[in-house]
C-alpha positions as CSV (number, residue, x, y, z in Angstrom):
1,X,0.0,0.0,0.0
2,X,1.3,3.6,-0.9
3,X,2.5,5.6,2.3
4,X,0.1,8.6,1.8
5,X,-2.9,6.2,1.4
6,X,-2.1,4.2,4.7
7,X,-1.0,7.7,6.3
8,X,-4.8,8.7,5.5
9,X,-6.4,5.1,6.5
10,X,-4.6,5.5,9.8
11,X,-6.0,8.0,10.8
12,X,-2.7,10.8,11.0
13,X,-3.9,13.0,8.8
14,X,-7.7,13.8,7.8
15,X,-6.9,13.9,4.0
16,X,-4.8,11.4,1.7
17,X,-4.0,15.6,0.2
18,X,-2.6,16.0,3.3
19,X,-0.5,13.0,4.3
20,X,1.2,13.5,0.8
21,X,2.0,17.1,1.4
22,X,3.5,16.0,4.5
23,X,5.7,12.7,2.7
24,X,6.9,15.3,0.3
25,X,7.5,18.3,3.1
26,X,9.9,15.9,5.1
27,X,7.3,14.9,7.9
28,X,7.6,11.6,7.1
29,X,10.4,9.0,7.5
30,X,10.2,5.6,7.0
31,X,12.7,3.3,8.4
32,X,15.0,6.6,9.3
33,X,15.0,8.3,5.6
34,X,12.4,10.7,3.7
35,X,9.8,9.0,1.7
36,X,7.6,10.2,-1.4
37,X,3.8,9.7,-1.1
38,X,4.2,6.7,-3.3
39,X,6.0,4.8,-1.5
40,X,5.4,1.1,-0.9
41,X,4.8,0.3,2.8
42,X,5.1,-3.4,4.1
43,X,4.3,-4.9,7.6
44,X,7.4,-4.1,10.1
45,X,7.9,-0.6,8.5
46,X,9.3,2.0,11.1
47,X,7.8,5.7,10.3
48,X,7.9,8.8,12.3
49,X,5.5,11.0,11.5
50,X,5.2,14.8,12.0
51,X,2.0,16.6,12.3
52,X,1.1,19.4,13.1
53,X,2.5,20.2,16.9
54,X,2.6,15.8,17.6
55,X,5.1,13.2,16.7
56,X,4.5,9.4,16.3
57,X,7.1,6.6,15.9
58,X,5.0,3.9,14.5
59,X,5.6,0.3,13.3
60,X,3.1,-0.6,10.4
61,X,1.4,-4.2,11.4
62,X,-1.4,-3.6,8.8
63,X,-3.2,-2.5,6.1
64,X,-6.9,-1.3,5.0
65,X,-7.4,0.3,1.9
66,X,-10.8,2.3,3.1
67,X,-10.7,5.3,6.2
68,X,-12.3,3.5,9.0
69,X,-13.3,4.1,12.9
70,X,-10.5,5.3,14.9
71,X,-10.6,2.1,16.6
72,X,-9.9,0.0,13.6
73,X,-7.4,2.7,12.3
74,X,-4.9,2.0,15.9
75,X,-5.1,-1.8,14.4
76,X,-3.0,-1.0,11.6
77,X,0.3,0.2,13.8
78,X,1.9,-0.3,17.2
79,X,3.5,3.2,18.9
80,X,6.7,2.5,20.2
81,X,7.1,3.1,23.8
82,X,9.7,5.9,23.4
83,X,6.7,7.6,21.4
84,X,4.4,7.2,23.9
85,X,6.6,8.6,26.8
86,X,7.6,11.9,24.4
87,X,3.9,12.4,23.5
88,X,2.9,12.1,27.2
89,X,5.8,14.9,28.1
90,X,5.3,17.1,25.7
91,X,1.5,17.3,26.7
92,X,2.4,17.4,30.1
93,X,4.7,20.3,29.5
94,X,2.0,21.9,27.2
95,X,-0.4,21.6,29.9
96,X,1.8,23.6,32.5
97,X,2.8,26.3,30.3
98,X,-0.8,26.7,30.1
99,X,-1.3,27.2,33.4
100,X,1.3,29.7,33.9
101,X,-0.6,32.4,31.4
C-alpha cells in the first residue's frame, strides 16, 4: 500500500492531500530516511510521522485500503514506547505552560 494512502487510513492526517504534502515536506520518514507519497509500505515498516504540533514513531502491522473508525485505524500500527513517553511529556509540558498564562 502507498505511504500517503495508509497515512490517510490510519487516521494521521484527515486527507490522503494531506498525508502526501506531509511525505513530500519531510514529515515523514520511513525506516530513518524521507519517503515520497508513493512509496510502498510493508508490515514491520518503522515511520515517524510529524503533524502538526505531535510526533508518532510507528511500526506498520497492517493494512486497510478504506478510512475506518478510529478504533480499527490504531489496528494497523503499534507506537513505540519511546513515542508514547515523548507524547505524554510534551502534553504534560504543554499543559503547565498553560497554566502559567
Amino acid at each position: 500500500m502507498r505511504l500517503d494512502k495508509w497515512l490517510w487510513a490510519a487516521r494521521f492526517f484527515k486527507t490522503r492531500s494531506q498525508a502526501a504534502d506531509a511525505a513530500e515536506g519531510g514529515k515523514v520518514k520511513l525506516n530513518g530516511a524521507f519517503a515520497k507519497p508513493a512509496k510502498e509500505l510493508k508490515p514491520g515498516d518503522r515511520l515517524h510521522i510529524r503533524a502538526e504540533v505531535e510526533a508518532w514513531e510507528v511500526e506498520v502491522l497492517g493494512f486497510n485500503a478504506q478510512r475506518r473508525p478510529a478504533a480499527e485505524a490504531r489496528l494497523l500500527y503499534r507506537e513505540t514506547p519511546e513515542s508514547v513517553k515523548k507524547r505524554a511529556e510534551a502534553e504534560l509540558a504543554f499543559k503547565i505552560l498553560l497554566q502559567m498564562d
